[in-house]
N, CA and C atoms of all chains as a GROMACS GRO file, in nm:
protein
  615
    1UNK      N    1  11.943   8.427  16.107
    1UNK     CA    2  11.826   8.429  16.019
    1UNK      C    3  11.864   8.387  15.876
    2UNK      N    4  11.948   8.432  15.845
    2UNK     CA    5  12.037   8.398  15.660
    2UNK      C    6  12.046   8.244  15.716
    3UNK      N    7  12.131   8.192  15.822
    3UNK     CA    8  12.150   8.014  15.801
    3UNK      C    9  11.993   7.928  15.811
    4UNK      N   10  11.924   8.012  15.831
    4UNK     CA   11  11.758   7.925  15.833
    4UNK      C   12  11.701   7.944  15.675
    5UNK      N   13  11.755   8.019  15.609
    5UNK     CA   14  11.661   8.041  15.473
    5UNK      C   15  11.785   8.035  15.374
    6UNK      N   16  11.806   7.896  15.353
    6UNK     CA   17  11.941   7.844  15.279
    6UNK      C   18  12.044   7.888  15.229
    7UNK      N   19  12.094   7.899  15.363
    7UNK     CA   20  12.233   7.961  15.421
    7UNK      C   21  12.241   8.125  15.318
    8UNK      N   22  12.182   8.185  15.320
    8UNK     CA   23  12.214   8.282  15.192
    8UNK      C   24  12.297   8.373  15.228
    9UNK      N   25  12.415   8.401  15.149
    9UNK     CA   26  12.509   8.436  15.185
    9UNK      C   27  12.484   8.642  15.266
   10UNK      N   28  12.568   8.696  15.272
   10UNK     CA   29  12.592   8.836  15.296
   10UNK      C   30  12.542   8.896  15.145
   11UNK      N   31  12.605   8.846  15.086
   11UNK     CA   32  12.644   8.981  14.971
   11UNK      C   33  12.461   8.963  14.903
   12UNK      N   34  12.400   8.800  14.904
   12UNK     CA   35  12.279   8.800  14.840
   12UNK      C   36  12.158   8.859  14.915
   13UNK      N   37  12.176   8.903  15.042
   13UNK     CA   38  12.066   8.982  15.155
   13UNK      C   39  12.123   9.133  15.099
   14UNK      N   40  12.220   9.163  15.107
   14UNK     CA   41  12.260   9.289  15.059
   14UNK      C   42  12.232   9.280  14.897
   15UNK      N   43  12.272   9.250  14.807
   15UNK     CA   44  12.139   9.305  14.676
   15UNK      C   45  12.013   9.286  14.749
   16UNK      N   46  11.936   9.196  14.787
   16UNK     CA   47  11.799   9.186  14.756
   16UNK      C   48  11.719   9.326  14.841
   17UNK      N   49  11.807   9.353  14.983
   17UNK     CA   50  11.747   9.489  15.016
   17UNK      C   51  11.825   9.584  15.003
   18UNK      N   52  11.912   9.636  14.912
   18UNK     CA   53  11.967   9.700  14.828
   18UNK      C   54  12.080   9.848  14.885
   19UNK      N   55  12.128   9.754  14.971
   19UNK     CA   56  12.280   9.796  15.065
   19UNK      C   57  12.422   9.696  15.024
   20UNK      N   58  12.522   9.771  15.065
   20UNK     CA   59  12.607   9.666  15.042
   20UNK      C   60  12.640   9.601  15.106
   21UNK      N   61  12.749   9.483  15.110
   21UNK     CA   62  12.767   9.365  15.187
   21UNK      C   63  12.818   9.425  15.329
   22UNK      N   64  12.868   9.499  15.322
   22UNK     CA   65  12.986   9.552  15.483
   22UNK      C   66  12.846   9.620  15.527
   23UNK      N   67  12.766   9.698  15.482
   23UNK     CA   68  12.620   9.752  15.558
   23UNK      C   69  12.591   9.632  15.674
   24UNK      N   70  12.538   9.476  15.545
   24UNK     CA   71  12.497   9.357  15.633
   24UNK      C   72  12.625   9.295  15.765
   25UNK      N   73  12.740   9.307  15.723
   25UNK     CA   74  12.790   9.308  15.843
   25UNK      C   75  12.791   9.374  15.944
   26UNK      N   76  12.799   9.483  15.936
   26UNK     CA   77  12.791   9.605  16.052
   26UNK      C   78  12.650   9.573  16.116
   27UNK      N   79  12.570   9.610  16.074
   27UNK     CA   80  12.435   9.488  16.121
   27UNK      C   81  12.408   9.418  16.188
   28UNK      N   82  12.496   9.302  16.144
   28UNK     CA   83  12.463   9.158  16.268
   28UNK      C   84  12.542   9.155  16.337
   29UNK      N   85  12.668   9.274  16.344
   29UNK     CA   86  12.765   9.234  16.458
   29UNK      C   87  12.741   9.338  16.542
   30UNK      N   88  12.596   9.399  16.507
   30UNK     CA   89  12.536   9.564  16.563
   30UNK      C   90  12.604   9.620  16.600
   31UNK      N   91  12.655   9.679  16.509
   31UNK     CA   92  12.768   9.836  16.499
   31UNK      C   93  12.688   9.894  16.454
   32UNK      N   94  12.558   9.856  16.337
   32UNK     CA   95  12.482  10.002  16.300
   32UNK      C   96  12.326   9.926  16.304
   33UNK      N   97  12.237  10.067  16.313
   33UNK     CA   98  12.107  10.041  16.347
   33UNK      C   99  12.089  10.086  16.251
   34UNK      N  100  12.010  10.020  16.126
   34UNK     CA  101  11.935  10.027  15.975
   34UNK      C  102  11.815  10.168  15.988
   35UNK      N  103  11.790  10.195  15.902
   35UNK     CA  104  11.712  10.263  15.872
   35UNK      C  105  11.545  10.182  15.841
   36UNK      N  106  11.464  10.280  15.935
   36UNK     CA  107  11.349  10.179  15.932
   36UNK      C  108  11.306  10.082  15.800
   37UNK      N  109  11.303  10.153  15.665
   37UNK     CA  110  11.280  10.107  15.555
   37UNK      C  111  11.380   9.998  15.541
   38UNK      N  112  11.543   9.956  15.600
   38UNK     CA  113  11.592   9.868  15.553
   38UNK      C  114  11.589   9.785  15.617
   39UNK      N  115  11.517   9.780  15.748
   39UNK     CA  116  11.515   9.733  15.804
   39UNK      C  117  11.327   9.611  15.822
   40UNK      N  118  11.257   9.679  15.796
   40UNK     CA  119  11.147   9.606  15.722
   40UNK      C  120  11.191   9.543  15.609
   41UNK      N  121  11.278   9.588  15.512
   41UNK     CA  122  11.302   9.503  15.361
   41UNK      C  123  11.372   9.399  15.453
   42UNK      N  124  11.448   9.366  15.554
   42UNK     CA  125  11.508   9.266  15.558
   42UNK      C  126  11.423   9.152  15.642
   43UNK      N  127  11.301   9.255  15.684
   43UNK     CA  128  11.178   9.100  15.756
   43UNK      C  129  11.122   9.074  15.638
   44UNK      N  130  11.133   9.139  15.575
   44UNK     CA  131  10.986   9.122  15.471
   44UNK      C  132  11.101   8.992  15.340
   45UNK      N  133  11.197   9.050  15.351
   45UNK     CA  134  11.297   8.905  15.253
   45UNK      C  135  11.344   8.774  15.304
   46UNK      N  136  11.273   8.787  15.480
   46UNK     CA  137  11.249   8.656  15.575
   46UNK      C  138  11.157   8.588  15.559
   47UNK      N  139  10.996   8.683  15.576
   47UNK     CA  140  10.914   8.664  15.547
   47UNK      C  141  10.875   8.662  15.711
   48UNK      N  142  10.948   8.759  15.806
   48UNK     CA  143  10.930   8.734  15.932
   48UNK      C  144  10.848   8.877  15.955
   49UNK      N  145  10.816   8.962  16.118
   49UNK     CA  146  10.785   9.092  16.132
   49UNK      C  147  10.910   9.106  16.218
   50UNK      N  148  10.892   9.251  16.199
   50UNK     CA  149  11.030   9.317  16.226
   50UNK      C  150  11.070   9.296  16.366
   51UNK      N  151  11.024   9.252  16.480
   51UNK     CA  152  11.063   9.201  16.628
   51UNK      C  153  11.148   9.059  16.602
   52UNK      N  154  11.124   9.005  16.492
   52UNK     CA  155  11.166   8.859  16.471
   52UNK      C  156  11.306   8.874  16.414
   53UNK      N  157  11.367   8.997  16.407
   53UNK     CA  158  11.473   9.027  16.340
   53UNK      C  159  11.565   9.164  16.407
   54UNK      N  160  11.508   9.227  16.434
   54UNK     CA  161  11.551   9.301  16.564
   54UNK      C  162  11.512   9.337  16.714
   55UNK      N  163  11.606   9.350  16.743
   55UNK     CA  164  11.561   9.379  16.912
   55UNK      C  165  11.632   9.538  16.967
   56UNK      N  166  11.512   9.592  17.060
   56UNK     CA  167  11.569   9.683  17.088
   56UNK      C  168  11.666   9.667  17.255
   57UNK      N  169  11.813   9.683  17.246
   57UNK     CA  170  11.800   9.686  17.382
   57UNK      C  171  11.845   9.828  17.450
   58UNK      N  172  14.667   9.083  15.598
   58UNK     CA  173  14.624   9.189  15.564
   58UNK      C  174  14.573   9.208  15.438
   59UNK      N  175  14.586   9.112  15.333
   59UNK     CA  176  14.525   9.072  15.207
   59UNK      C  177  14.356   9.036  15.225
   60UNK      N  178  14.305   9.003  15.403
   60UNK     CA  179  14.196   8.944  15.362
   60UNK      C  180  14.078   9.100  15.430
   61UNK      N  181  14.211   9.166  15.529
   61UNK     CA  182  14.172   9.278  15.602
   61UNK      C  183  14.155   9.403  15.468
   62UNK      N  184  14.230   9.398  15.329
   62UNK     CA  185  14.197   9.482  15.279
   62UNK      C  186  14.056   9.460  15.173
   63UNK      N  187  14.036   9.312  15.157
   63UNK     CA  188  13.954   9.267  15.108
   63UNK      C  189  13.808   9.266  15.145
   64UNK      N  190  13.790   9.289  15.280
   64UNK     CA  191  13.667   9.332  15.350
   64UNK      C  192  13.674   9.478  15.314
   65UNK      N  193  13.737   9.577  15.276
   65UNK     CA  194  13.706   9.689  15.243
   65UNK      C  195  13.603   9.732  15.157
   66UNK      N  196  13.485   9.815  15.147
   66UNK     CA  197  13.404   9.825  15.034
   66UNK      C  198  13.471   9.912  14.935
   67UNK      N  199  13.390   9.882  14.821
   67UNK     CA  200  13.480   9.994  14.738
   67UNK      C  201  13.512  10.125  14.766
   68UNK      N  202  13.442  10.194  14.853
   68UNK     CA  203  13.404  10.310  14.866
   68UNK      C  204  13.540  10.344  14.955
   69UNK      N  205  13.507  10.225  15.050
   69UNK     CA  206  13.636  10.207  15.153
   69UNK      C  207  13.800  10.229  15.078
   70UNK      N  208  13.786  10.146  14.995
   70UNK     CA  209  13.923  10.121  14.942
   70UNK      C  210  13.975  10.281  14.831
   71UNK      N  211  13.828  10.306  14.791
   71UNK     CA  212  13.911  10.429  14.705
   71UNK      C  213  13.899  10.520  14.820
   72UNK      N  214  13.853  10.549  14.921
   72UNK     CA  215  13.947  10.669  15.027
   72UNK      C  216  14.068  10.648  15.094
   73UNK      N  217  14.126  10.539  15.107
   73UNK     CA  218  14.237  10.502  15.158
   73UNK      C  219  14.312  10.557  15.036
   74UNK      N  220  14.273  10.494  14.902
   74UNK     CA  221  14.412  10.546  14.780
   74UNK      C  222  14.346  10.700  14.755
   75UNK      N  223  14.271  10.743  14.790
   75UNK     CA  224  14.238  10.934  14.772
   75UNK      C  225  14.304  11.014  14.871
   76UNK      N  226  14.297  10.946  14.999
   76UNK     CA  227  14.368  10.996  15.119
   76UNK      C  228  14.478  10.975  15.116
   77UNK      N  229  14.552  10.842  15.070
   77UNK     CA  230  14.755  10.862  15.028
   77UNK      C  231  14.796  10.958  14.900
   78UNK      N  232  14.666  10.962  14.796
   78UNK     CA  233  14.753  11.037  14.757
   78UNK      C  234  14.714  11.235  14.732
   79UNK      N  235  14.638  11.248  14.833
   79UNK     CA  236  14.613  11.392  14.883
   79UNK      C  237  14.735  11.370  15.031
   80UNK      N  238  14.803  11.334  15.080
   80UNK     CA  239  14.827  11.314  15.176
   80UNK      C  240  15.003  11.359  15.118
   81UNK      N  241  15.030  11.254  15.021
   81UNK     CA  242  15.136  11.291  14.962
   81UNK      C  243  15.137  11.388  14.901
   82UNK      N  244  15.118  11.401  14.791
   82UNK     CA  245  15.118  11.495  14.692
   82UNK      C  246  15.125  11.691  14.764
   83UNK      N  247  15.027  11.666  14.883
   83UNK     CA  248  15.033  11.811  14.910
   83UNK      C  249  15.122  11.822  15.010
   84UNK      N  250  15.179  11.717  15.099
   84UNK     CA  251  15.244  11.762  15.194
   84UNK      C  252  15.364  11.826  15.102
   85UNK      N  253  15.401  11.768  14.994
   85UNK     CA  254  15.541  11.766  14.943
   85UNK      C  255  15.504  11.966  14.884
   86UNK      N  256  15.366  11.965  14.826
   86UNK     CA  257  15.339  12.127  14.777
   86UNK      C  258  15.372  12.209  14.899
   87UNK      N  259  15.329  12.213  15.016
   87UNK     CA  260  15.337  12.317  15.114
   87UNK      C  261  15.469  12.301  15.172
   88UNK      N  262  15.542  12.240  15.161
   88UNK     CA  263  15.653  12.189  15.196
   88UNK      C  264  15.723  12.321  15.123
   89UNK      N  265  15.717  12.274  15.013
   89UNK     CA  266  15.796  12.350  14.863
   89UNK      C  267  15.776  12.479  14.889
   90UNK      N  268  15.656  12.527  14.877
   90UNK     CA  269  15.574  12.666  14.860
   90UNK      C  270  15.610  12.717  14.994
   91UNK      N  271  15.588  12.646  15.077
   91UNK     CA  272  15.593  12.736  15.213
   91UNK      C  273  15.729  12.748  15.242
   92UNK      N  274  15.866  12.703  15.176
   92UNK     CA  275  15.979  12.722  15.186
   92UNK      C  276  16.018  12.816  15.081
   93UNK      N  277  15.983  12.769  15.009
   93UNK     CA  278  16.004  12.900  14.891
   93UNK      C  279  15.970  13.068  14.924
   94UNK      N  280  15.851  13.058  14.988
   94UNK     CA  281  15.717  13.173  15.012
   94UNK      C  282  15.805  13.225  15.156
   95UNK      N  283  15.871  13.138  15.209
   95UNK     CA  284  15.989  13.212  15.341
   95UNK      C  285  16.080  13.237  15.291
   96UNK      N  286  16.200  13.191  15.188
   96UNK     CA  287  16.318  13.242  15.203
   96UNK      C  288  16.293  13.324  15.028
   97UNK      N  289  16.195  13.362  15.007
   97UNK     CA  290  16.157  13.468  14.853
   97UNK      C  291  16.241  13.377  14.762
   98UNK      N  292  16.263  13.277  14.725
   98UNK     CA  293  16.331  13.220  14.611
   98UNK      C  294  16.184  13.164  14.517
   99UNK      N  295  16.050  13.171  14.586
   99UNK     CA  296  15.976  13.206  14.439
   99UNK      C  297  15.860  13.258  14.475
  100UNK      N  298  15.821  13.292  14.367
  100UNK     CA  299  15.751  13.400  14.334
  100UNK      C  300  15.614  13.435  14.335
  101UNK      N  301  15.520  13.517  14.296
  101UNK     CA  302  15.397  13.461  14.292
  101UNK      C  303  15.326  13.347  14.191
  102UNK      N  304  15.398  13.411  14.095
  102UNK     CA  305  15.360  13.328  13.976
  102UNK      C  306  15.395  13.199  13.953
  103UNK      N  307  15.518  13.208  14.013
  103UNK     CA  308  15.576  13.055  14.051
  103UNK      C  309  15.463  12.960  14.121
  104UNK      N  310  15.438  13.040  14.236
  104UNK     CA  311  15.371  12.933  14.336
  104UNK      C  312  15.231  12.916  14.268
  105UNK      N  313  15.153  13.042  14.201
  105UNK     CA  314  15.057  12.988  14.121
  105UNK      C  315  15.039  12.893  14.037
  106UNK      N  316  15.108  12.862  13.981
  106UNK     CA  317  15.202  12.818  13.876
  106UNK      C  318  15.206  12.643  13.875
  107UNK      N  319  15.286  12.639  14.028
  107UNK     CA  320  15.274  12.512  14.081
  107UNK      C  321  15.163  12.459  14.129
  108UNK      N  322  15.080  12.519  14.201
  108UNK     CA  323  14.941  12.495  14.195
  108UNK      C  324  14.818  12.476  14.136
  109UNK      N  325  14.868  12.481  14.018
  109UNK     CA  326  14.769  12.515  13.892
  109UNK      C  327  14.840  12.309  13.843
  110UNK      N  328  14.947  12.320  13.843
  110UNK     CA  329  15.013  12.183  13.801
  110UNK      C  330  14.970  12.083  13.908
  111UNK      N  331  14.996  12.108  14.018
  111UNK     CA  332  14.968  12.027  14.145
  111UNK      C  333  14.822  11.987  14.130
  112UNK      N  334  14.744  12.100  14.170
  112UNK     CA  335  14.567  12.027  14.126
  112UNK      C  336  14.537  12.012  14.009
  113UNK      N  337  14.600  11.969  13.885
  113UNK     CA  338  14.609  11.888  13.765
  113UNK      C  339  14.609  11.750  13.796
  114UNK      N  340  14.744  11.751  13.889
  114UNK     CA  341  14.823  11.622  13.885
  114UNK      C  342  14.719  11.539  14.010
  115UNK      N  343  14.676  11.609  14.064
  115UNK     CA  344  14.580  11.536  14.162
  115UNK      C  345  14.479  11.499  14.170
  116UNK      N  346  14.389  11.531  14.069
  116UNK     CA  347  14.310  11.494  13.951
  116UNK      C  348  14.286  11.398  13.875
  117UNK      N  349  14.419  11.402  13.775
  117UNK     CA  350  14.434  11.308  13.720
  117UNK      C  351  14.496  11.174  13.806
  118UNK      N  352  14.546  11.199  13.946
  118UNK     CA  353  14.599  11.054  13.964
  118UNK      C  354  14.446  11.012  14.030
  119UNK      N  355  14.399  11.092  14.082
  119UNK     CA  356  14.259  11.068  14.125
  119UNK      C  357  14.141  10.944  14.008
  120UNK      N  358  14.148  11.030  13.919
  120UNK     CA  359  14.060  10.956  13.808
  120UNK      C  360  14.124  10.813  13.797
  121UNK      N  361  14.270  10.811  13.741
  121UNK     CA  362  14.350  10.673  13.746
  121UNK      C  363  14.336  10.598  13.865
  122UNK      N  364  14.351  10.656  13.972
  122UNK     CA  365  14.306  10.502  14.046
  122UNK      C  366  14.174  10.452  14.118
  123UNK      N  367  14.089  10.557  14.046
  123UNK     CA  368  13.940  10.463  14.074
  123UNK      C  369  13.941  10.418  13.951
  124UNK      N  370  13.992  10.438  13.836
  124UNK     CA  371  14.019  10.286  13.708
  124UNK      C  372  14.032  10.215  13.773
  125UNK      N  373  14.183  10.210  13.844
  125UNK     CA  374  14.247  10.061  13.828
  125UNK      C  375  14.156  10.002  13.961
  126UNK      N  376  14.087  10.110  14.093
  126UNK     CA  377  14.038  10.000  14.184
  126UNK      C  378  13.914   9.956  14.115
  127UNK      N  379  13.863  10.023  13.986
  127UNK     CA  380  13.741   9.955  13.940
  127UNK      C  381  13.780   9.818  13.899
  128UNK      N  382  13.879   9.853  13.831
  128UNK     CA  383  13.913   9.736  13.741
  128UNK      C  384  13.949   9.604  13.836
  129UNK      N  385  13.991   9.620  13.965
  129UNK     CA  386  14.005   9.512  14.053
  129UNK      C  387  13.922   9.506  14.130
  130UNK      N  388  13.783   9.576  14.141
  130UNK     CA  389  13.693   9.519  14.211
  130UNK      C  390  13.542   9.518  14.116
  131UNK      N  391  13.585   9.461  14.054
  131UNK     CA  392  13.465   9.452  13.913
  131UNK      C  393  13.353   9.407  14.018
  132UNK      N  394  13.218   9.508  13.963
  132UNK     CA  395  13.117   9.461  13.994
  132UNK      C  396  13.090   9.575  14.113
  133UNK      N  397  13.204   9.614  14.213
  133UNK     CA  398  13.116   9.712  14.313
  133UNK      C  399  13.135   9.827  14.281
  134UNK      N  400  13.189   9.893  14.183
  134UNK     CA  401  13.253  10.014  14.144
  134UNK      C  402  13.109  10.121  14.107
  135UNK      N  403  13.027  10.041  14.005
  135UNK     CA  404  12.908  10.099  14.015
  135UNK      C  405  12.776  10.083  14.083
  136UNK      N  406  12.772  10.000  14.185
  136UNK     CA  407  12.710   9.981  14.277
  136UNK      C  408  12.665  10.160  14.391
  137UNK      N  409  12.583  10.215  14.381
  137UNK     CA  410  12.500  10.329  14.431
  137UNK      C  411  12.497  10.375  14.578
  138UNK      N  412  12.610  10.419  14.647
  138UNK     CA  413  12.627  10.451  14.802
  138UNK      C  414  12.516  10.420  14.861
  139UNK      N  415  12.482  10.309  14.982
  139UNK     CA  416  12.399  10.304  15.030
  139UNK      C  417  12.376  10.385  15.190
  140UNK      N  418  12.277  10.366  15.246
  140UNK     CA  419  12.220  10.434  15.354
  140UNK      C  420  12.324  10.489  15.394
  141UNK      N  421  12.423  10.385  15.518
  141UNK     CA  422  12.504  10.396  15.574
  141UNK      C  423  12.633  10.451  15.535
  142UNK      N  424  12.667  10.433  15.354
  142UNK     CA  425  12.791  10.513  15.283
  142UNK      C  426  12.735  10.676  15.317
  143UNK      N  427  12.614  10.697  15.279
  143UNK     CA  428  12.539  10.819  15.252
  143UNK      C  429  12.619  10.898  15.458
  144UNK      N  430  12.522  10.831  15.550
  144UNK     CA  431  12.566  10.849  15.672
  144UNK      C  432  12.671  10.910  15.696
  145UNK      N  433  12.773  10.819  15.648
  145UNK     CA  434  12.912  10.800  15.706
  145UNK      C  435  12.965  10.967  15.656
  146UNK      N  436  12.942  10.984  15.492
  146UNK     CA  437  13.007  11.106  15.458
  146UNK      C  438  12.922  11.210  15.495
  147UNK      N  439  12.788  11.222  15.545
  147UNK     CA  440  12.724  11.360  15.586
  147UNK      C  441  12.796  11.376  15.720
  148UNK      N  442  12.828  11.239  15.803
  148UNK     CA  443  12.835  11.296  15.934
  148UNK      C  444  13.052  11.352  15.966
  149UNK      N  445  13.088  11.296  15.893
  149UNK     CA  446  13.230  11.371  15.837
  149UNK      C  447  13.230  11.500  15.775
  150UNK      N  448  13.174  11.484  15.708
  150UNK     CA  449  13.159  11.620  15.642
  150UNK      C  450  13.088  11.757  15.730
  151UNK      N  451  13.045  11.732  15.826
  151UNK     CA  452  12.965  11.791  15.956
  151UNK      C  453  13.102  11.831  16.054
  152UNK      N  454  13.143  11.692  16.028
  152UNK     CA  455  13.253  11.781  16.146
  152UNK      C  456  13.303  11.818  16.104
  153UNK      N  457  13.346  11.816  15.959
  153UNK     CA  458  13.510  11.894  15.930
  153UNK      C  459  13.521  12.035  15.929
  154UNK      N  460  13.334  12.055  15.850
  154UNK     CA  461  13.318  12.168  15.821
  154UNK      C  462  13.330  12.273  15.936
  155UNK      N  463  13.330  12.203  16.071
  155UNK     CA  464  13.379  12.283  16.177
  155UNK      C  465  13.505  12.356  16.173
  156UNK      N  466  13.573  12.240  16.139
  156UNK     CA  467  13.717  12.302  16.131
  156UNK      C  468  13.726  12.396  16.038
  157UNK      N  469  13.684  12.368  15.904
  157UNK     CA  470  13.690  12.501  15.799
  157UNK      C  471  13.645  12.638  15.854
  158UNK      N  472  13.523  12.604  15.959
  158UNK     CA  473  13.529  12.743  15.926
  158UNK      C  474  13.594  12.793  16.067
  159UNK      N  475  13.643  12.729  16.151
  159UNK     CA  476  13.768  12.761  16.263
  159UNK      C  477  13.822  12.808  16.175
  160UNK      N  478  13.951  12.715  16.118
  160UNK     CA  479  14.050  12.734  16.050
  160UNK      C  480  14.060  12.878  15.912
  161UNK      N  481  13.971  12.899  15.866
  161UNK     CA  482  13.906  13.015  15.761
  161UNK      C  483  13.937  13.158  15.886
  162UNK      N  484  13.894  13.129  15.981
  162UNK     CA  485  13.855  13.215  16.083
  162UNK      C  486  14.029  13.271  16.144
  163UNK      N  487  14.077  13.196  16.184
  163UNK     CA  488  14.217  13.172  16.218
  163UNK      C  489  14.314  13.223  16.141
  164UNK      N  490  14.266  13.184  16.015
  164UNK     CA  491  14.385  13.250  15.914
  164UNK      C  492  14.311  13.391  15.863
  165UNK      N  493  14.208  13.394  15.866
  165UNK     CA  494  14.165  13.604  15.873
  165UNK      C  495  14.216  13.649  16.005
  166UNK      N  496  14.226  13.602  16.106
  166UNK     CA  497  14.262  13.677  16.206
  166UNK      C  498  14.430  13.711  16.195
  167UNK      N  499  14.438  13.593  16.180
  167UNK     CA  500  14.643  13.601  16.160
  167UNK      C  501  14.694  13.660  16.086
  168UNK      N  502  14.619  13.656  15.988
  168UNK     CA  503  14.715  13.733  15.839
  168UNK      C  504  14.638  13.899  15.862
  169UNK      N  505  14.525  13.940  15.881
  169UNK     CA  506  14.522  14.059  15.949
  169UNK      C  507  14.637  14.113  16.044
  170UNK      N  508  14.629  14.067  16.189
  170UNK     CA  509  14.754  14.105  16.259
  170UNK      C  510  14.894  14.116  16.202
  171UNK      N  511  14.915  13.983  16.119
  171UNK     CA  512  15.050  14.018  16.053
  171UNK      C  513  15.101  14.032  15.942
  172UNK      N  514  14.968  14.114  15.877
  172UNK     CA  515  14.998  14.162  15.807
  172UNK      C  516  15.013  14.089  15.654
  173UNK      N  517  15.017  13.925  15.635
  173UNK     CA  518  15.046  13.866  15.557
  173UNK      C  519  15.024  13.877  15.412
  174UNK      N  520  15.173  13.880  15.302
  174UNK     CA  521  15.079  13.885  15.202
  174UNK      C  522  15.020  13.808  15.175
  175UNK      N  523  14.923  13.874  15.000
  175UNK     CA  524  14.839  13.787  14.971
  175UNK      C  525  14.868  13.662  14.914
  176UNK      N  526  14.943  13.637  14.864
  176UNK     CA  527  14.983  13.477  14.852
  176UNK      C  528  15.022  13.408  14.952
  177UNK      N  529  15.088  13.480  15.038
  177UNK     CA  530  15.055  13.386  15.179
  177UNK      C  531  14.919  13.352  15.217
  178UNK      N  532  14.834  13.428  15.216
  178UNK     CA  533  14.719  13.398  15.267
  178UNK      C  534  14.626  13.307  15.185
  179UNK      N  535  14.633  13.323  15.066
  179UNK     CA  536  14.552  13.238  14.972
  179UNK      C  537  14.634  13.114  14.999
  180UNK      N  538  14.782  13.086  14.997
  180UNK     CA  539  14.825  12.898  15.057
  180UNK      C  540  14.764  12.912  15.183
  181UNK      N  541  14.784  12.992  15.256
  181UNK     CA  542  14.716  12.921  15.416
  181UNK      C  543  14.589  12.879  15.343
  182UNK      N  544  14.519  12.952  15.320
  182UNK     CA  545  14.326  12.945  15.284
  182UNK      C  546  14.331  12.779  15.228
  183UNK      N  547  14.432  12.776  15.143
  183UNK     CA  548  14.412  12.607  15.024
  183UNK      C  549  14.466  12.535  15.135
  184UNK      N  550  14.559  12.568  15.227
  184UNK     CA  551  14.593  12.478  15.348
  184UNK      C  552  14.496  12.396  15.438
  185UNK      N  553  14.387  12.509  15.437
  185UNK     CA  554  14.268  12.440  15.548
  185UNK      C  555  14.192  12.355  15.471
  186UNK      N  556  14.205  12.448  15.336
  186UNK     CA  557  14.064  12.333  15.268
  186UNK      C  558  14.114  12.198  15.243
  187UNK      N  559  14.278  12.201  15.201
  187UNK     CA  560  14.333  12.067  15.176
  187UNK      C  561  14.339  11.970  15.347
  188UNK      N  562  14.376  12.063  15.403
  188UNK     CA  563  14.329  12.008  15.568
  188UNK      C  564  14.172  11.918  15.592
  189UNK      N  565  14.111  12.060  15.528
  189UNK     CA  566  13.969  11.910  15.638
  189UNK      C  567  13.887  11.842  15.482
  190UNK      N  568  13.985  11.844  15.363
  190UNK     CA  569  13.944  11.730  15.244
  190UNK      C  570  13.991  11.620  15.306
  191UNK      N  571  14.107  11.607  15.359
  191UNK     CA  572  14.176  11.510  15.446
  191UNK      C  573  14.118  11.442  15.565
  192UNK      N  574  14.117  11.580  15.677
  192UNK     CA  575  14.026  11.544  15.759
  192UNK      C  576  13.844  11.473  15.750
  193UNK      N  577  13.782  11.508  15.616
  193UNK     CA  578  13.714  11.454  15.597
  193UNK      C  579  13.701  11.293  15.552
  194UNK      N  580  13.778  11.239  15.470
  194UNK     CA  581  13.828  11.079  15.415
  194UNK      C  582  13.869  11.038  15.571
  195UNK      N  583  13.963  11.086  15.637
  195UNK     CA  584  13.968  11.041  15.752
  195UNK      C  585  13.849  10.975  15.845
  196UNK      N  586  13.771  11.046  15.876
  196UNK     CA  587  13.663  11.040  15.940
  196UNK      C  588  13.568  10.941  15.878
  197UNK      N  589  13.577  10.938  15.752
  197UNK     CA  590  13.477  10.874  15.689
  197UNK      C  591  13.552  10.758  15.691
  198UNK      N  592  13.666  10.730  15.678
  198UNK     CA  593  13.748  10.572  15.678
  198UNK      C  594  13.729  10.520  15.874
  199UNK      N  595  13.732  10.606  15.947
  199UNK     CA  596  13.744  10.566  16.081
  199UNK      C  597  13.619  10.537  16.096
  200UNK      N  598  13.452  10.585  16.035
  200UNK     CA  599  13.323  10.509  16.049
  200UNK      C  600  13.337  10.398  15.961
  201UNK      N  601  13.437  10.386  15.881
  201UNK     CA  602  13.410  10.228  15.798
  201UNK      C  603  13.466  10.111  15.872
  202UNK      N  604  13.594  10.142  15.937
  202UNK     CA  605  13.632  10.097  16.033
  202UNK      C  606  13.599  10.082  16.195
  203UNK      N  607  13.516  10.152  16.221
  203UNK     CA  608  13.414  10.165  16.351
  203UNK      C  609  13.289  10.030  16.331
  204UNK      N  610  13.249  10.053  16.193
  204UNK     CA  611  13.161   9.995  16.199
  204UNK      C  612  13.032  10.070  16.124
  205UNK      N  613  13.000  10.174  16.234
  205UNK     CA  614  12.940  10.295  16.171
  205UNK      C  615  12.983  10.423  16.148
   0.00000   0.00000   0.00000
């Protein structure tokens, strides 16, 4: 999702929804499941809904 | 291992240098004290004494090296524990507190039966707590390293 919305790095998704960079890794390599609120800030800084960004399996 | 310590968050990196040097510093105290406190070559006041110096000195090296890791990681030092920092230390701190109060429990039972004096018993007591301060950074470095 970061390489579709010009390339934006780790550390700039982590300020904008206001975790730190190792949070956003743990994340996409799903070691941790966000907290609902950080987890909407990060569709809503896509501009996607939250299925478009996580999945439950 | 320069790039493995570099993925560390700050938070990460000052429990690794909080945990070497609680790790050092006290093994070398109970070491001392608890040899001393067996063969009577010191005293109470002694061992108070040293302890009063010891959690000075641990303190102050404490404060000094979240300087210097501030100073080498400019910019995350004041950055505000997020969700998952928050996580990591409630759910460490959950377990350890198990052990404290085992360990609390363990050393009233023991030093009852045998009788121990009271400066024995007050180092055991700082033993556990310095135990699961340890055991706690532990735990909290093994969820940074887990992942979660």
């Amino acid at each position: 999702m970061r390489f579709e919305n010009s390339e934006m790095t780790q550390q700039a998704l982590a300020d904008k929804v206001g975790v730190t960079r190792q949070t956003i890794i743990a994340i996409e390599h799903g070691k941790y499941s966000p907290s609902l609120e950080v987890a909407f800030r990060i569709a809503k800084t896509f501009n996607v809904g939250l299925e478009d960004v996580f999945h439950y399996k | 291992m320069l790039d493995l310590v570099k993925s560390f968050s700050f938070r990460e990196k000052s429990l690794w240098v909080e945990t070497a040097i609680y790790v050092y510093l006290w093994v070398w105290y109970f070491r001392r004290v608890g040899a001393g406190l067996v063969d009577t070559s010191m005293g109470r006041e002694e061992t108070f004494g040293l302890l009063i110096t010891m959690t000075i000195i641990v303190v102050i090296l404490s404060i000094f090296s979240q300087i210097v890791l501030a100073i080498i990681s400019p910019g995350e030092s004041d950055a505000p524990a997020d969700e998952r920092d928050k996580l990591m230390a409630w759910r460490a701190g959950s377990h350890a507190s198990y052990m404290l109060g085992a360990g609390v429990f363990m050393v009233a039972i023991h030093s009852l039966v045998n009788e121990v004096p009271t400066a024995g018993v007050v180092h055991r007591l700082i033993l556990m707590l310095v135990a699961v301060e340890i055991l706690t950074n532990a735990l909290q470095i093994y969820y940074y390293r887990r992942g979660y």
